[in-house]
C-alpha positions in Angstrom: 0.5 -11.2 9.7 -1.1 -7.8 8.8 1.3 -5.4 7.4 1.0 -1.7 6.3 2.1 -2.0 2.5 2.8 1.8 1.9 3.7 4.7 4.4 5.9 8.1 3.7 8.2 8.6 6.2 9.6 12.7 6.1 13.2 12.3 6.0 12.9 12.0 1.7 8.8 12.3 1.6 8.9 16.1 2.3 4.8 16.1 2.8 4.8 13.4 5.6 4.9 14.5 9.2 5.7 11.2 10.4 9.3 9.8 11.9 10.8 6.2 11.6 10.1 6.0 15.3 6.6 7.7 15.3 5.6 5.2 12.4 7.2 2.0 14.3 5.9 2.7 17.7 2.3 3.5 16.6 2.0 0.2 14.4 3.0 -1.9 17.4 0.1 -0.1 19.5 -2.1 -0.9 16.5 -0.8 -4.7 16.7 0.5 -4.4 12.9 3.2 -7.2 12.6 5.7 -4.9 9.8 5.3 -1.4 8.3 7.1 -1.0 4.4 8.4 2.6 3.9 7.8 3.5 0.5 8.2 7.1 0.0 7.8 9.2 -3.3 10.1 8.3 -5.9 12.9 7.4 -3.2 14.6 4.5 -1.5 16.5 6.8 0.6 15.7 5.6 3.9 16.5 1.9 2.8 19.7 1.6 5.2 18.3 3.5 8.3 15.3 1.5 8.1 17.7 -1.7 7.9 19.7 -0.9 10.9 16.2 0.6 12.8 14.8 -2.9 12.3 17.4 -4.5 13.4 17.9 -2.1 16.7 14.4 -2.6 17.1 13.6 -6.2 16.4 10.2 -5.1 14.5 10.1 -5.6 10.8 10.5 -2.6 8.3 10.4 -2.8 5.0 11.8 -0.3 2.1 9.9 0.0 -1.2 9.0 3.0 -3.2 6.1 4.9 -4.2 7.0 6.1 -8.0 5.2 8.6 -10.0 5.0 7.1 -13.2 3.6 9.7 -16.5 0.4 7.2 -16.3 0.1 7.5 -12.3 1.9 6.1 -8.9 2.8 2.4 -9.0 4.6 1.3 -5.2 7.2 -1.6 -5.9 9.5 -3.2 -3.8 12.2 -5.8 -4.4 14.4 -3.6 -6.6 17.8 -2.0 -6.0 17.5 0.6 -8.7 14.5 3.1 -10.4 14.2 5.2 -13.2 15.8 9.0 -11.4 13.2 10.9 -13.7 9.6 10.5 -14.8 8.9 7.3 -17.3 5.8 5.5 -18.4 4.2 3.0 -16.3 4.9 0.2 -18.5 8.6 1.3 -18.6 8.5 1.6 -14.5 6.8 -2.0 -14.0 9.1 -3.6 -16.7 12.0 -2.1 -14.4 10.7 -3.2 -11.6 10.5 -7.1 -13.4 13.9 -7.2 -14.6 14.8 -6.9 -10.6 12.7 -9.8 -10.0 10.5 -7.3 -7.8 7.3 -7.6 -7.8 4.9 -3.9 -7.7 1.0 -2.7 -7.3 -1.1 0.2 -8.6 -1.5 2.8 -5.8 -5.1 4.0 -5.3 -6.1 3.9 -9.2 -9.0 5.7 -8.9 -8.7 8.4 -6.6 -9.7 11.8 -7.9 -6.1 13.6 -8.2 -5.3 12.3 -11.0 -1.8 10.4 -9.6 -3.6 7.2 -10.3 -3.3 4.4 -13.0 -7.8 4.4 -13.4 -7.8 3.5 -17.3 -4.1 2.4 -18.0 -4.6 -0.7 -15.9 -6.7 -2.5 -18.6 -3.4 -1.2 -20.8 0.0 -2.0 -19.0 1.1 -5.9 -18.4 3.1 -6.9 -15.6 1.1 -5.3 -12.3 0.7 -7.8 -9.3 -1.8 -6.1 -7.7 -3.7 -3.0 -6.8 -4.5 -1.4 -3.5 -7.9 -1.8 -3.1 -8.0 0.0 0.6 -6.0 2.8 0.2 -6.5 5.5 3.7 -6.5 8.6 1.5 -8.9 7.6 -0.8 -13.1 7.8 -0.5 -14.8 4.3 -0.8 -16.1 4.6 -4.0 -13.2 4.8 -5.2 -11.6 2.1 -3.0 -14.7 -0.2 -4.5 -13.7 0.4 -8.1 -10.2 -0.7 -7.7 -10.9 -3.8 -6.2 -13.6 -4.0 -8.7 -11.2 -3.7 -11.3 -8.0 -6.2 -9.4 -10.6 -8.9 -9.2 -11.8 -9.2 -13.0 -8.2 -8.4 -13.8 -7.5 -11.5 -11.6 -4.6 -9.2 -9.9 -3.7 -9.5 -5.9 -6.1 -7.3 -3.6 -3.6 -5.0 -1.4 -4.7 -2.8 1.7 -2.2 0.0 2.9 -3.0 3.3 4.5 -0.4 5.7 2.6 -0.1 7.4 5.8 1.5 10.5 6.3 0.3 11.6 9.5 0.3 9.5 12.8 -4.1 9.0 12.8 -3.8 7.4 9.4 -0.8 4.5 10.0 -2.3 1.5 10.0 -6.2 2.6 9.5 -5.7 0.1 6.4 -3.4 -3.3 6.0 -2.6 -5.9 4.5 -2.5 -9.3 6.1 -0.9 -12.5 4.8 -1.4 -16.0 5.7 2.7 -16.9 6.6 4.9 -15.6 8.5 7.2 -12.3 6.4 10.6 -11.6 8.0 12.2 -10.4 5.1 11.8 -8.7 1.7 12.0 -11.6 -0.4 9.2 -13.2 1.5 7.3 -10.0 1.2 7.9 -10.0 -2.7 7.0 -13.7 -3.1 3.9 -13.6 -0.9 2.5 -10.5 -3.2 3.7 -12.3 -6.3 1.7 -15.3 -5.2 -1.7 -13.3 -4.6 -0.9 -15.0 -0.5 -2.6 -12.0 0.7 -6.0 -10.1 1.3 -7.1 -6.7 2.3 -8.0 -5.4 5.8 -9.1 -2.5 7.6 -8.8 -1.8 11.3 -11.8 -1.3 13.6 -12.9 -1.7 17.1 -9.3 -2.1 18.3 -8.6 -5.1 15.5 -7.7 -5.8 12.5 -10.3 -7.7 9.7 -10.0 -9.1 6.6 -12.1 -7.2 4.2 -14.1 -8.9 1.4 -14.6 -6.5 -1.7 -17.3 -8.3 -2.6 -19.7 -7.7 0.0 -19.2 -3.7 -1.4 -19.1 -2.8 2.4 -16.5 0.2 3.4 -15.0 1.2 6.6 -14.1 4.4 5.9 -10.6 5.1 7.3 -10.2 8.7 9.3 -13.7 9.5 8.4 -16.3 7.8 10.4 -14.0 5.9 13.0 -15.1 2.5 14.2 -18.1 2.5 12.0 -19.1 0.6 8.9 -20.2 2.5 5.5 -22.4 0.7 3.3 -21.8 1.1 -0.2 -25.0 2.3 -0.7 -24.7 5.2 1.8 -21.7 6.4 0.1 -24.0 6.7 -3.4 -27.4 8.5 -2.0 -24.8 11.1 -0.2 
């Protein structure tokens, strides 16, 4: 299955322009197999999304996107957050105590809402979002840099929060996830790799190979690593 780990949808993320609706019906044209909603510091849309999924038969998932003081950490599993601004270590031991599981939102992008140094500090992360659609490549490169010699789950998502970025970047998993609890235990297991979607398809990405396809940029063509250096 390749799902879209993180997506703001505008009823509680005030800068997306996107509906429930608009999300849904543009991942099925995509061919995504679930979306998760995980909007800033909110699981407000948790029950609409519930009862959308169910109306719908597609599967939605509610998570959260919260701003720690060290940068934005998306989790999902958990009934309950911190209601003001805490640590990251303080956020991900929250998030642990839930049985949740939760991943470092583009680390390294240059707005300074990302974890970058603290993830060599905090204990407890299951992964980082190595494709994130908001972010350039090189900094997409030194997060999954920095999951793999952390040995930490490699996450794709396109933090959409228009319609041309959902699903530019996903995540796909090996089994079959119908519900949250499958979701949480497939990320807590590392069951899951990275992938970007071009030429009307989705692929699985291999960080490795330090080759970018850089989402809402330069559609349906790939950027080598070096390109992105000698600009």
């Amino acid at each position: 299955m390749f799902v879209d780990l993180h997506m703001h949808e505008h009823t509680f993320s005030g800068d997306s322009h996107l509906s429930l609706e608009e999300i849904t019906a543009r991942a099925k044209q995509l061919g995504l197999d679930a979306v998760c909603i995980t909007d800033h510091d909110s699981m407000g849309l948790r029950e609409i999304a519930r009862q959308y999924s169910a109306q719908s038969g597609f599967p939605i998932f509610t998570g959260i996107e919260f701003y720690s003081l060290q940068g934005d950490i998306v989790a999902f599993g958990i009934q309950d957050y911190p209601r003001k601004r805490v640590s990251a270590q303080a956020f991900i031991d929250c998030v642990k105590a839930q049985g949740g599981v939760c991943f470092s939102a583009h680390p390294f992008r240059n707005n300074n809402r990302g974890l970058a140094a603290a993830l060599d500090t905090v204990t407890g992360l299951d992964g980082v979002e190595v494709l994130n659609g908001s972010t350039l490549p090189d900094a997409n490169q030194a997060a999954a840099n920095r999951a793999i010699s952390l040995h930490l789950a490699q996450l794709g998502a396109s933090d959409c929060h228009i319609r041309e970025k959902v699903g530019v970047y996903a995540t796909w998993f090996p089994d079959e996830i119908h519900t949250e609890a499958e979701l949480v235990s497939a990320i807590r297991a590392h069951r899951c790799k990275p992938a970007y979607y071009q030429d009307g398809e989705y692929h699985i990405w291999d960080p490795e190979k330090k080759t970018f396809y850089q989402a809402g940029v330069t559609p349906h063509r790939t950027v080598e690593y070096s390109e992105v250096h000698s600009a």
